[in-house]
VOFI-415331 format. One record per residue (C-alpha): z, x negated, y; residue number from 0; residue in one letter. Coordinates in pm, whole numbers, plus 32768, in hexadecimal, padded with zeros to 4 digits. Layout:
<up = Z | east = X | north = Y | resi = NUM | resn = A>
...
***
This chain:
<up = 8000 | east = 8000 | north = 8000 | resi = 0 | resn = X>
<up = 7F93 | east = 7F68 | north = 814E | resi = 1 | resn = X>
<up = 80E8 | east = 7F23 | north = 8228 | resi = 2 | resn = X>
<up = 8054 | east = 7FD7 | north = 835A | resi = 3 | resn = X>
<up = 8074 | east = 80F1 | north = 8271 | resi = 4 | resn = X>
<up = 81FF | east = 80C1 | north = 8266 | resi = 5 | resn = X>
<up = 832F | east = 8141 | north = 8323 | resi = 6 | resn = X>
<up = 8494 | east = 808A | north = 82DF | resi = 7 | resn = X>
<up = 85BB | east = 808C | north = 838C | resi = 8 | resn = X>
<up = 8720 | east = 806F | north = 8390 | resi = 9 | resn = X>
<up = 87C3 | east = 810A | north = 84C0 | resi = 10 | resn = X>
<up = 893A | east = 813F | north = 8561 | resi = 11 | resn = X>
<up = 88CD | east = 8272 | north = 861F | resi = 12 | resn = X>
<up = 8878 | east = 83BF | north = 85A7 | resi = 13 | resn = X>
<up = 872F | east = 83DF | north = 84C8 | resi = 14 | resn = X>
<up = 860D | east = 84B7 | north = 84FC | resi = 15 | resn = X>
<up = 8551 | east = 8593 | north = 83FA | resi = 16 | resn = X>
<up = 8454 | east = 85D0 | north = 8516 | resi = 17 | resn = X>
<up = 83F0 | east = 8452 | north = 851E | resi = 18 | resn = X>
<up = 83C7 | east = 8423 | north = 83A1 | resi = 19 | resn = X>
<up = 82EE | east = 855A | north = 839F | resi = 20 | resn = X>
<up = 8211 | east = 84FB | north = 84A5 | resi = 21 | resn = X>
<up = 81E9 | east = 83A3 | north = 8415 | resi = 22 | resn = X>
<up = 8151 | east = 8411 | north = 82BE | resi = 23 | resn = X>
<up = 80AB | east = 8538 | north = 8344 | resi = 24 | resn = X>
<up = 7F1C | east = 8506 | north = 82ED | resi = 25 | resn = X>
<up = 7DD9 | east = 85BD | north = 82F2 | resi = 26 | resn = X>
<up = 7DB0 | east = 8530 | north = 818A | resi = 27 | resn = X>
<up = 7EDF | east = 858D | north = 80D0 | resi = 28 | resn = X>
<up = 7F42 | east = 86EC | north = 805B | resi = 29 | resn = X>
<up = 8089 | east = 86AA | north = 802D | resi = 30 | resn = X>
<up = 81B8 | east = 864F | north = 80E7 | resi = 31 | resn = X>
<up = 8313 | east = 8630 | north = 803D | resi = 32 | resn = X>
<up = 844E | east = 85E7 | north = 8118 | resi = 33 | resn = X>
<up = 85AB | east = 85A3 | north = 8069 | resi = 34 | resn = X>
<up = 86B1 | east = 85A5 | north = 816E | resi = 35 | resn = X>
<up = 881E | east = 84F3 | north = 80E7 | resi = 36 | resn = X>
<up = 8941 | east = 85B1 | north = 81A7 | resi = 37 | resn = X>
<up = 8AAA | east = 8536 | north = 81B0 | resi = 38 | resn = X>
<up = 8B6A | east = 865F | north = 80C1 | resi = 39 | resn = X>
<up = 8CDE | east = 86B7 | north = 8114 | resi = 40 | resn = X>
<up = 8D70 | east = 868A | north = 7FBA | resi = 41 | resn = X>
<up = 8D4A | east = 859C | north = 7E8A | resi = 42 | resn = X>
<up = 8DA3 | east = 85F9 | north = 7CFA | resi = 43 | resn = X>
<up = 8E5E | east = 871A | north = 7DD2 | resi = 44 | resn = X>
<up = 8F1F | east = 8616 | north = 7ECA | resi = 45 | resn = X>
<up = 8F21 | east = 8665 | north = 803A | resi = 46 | resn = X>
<up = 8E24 | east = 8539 | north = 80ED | resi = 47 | resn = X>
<up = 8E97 | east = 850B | north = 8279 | resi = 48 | resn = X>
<up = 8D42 | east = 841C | north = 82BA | resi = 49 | resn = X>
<up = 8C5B | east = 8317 | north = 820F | resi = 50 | resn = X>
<up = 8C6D | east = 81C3 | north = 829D | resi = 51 | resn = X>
<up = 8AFA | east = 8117 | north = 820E | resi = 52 | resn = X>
<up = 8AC9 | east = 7F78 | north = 820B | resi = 53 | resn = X>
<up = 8995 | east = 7EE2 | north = 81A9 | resi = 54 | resn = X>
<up = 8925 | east = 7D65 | north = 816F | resi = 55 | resn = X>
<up = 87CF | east = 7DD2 | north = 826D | resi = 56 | resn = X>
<up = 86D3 | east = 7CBB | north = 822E | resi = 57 | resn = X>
<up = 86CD | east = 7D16 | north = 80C9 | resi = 58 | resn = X>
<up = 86FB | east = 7E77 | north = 8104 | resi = 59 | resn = X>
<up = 85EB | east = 7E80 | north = 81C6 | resi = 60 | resn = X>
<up = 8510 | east = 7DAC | north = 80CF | resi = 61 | resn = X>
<up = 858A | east = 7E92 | north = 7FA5 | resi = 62 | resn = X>
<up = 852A | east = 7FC0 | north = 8050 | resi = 63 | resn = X>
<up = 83C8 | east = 7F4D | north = 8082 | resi = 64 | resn = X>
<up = 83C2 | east = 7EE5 | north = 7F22 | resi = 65 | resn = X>
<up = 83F4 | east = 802A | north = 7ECD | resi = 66 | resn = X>
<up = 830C | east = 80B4 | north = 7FBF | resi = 67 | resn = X>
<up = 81D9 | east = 7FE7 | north = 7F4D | resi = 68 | resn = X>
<up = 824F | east = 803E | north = 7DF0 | resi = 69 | resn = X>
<up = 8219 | east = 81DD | north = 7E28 | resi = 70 | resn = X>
<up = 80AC | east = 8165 | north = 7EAA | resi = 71 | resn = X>
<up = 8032 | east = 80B3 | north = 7D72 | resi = 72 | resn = X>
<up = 8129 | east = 819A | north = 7C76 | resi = 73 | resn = X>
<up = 80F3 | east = 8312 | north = 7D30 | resi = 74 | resn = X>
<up = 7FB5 | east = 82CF | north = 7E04 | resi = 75 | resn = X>
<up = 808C | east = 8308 | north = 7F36 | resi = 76 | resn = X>
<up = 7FEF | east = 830F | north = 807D | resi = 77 | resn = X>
<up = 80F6 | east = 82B5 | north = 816F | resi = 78 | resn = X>
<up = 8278 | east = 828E | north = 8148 | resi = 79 | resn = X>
<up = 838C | east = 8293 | north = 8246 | resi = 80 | resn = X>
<up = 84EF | east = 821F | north = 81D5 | resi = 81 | resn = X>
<up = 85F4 | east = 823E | north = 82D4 | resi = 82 | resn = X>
<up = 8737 | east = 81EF | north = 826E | resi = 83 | resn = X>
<up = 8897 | east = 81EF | north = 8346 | resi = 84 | resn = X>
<up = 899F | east = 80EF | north = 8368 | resi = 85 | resn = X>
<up = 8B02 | east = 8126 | north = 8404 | resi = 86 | resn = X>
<up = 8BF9 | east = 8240 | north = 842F | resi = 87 | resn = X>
<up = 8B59 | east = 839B | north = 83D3 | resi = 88 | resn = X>
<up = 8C1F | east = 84AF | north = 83E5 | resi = 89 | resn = X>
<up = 8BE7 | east = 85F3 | north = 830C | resi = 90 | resn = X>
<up = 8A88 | east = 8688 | north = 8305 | resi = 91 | resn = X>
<up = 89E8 | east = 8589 | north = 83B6 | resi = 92 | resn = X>
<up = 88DD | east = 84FE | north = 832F | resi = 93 | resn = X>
<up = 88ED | east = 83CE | north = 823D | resi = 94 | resn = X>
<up = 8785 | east = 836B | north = 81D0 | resi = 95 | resn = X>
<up = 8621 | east = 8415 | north = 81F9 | resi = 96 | resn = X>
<up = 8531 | east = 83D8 | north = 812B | resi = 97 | resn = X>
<up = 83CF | east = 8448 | north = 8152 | resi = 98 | resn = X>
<up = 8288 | east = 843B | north = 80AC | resi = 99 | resn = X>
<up = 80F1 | east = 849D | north = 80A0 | resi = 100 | resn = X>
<up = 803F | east = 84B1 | north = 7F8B | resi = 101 | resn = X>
<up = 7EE9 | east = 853F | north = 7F6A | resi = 102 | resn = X>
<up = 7F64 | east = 866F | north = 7E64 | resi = 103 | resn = X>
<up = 8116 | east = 8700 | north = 7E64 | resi = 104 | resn = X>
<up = 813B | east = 869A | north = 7D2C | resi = 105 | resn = X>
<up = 80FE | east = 8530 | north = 7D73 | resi = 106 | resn = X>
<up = 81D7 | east = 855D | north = 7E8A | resi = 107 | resn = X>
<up = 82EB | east = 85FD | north = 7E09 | resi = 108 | resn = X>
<up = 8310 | east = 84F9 | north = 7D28 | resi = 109 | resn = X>
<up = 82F6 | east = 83B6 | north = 7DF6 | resi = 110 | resn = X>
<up = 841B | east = 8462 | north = 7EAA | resi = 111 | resn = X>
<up = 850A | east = 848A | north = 7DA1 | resi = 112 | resn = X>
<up = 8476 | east = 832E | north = 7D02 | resi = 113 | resn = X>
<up = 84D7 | east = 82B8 | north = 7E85 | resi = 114 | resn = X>
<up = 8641 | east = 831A | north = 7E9E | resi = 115 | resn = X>
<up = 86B0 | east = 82EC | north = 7D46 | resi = 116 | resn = X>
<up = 861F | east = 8160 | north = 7D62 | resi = 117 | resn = X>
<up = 86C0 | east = 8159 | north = 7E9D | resi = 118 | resn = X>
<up = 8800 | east = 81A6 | north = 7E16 | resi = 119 | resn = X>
<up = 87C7 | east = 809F | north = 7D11 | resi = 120 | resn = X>
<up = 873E | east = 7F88 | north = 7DA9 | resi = 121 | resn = X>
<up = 87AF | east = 7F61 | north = 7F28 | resi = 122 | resn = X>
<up = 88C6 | east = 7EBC | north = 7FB8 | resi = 123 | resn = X>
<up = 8938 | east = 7FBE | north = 8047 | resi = 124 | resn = X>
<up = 8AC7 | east = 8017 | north = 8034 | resi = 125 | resn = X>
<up = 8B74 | east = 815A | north = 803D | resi = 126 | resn = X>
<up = 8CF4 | east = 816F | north = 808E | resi = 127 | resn = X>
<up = 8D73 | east = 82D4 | north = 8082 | resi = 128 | resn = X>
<up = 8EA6 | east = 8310 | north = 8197 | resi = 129 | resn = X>
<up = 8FBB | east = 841C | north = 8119 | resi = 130 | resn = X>
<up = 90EE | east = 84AE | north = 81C5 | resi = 131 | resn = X>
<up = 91BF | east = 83A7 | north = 80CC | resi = 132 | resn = X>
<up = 90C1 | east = 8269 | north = 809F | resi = 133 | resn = X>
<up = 8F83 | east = 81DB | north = 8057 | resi = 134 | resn = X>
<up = 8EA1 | east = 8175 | north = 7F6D | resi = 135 | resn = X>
<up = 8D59 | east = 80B3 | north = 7F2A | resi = 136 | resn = X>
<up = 8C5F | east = 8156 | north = 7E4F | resi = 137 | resn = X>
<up = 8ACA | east = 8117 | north = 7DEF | resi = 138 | resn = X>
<up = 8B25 | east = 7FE3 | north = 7E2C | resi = 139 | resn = X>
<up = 89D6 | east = 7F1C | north = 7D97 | resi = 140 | resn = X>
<up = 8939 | east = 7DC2 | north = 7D99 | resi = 141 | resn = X>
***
């Protein structure tokens, strides 16, 4: 996938569905998934206060792309935007977007998922989960 055809970033400020969409929209593709990762208010039924999110960028960065080329030569994506935040989020905000054209949905729909789920796996990125009585660390990876 040519890079002028990719979007990554990791941000501190709020992210924007809006951007990711209008990155990978294209006259050529009929399909246009969007997975958007929200902060939820409760883990394994435990009350979560916020999400405080570290990453190790250069390679962050560089894994995300990775992954973005991949979804070209493995889905025949199009375009791909990953947007992911970093910081204090507080609940509902937004955590990661993830977006991607394809030429057909089905292609699309499954670079997504493909997306977030190597995402999850592969980036050093570091999730600590803030409750009324402590911390802790979690999807902690390479």
């Amino acid at each position: 996938m040519n890079q002028e055809m990719i979007d990554i970033t990791l941000l501190s400020e709020p992210l924007s569905i809006e951007s990711g969409y209008h990155f990978v929209s294209s006259p050529d593709c009929g399909g246009i998934n969007i997975f958007v990762g929200t902060v939820r208010n409760k883990t394994a039924g435990k009350p979560v206060s916020r999400l405080d999110f570290e990453a190790y960028e250069p390679m962050a960065v560089s894994e995300m792309r990775k992954i973005a080329t991949d979804l070209g030569s493995k889905f025949g994506a199009n375009k791909v935007s990953i947007h992911h935040r970093v910081g204090n989020l507080e609940i509902g905000e937004i955590a990661v977007i993830i977006a991607v054209s394809a030429p057909h949905r089905k292609a699309a729909f499954e670079a997504c998922q493909y997306a977030i789920d190597t995402l999850k796996q592969t980036v050093p990125i570091w999730k600590k989960e803030i409750f009324e009585d402590g911390e802790v660390w979690v999807a902690a990876h390479p």
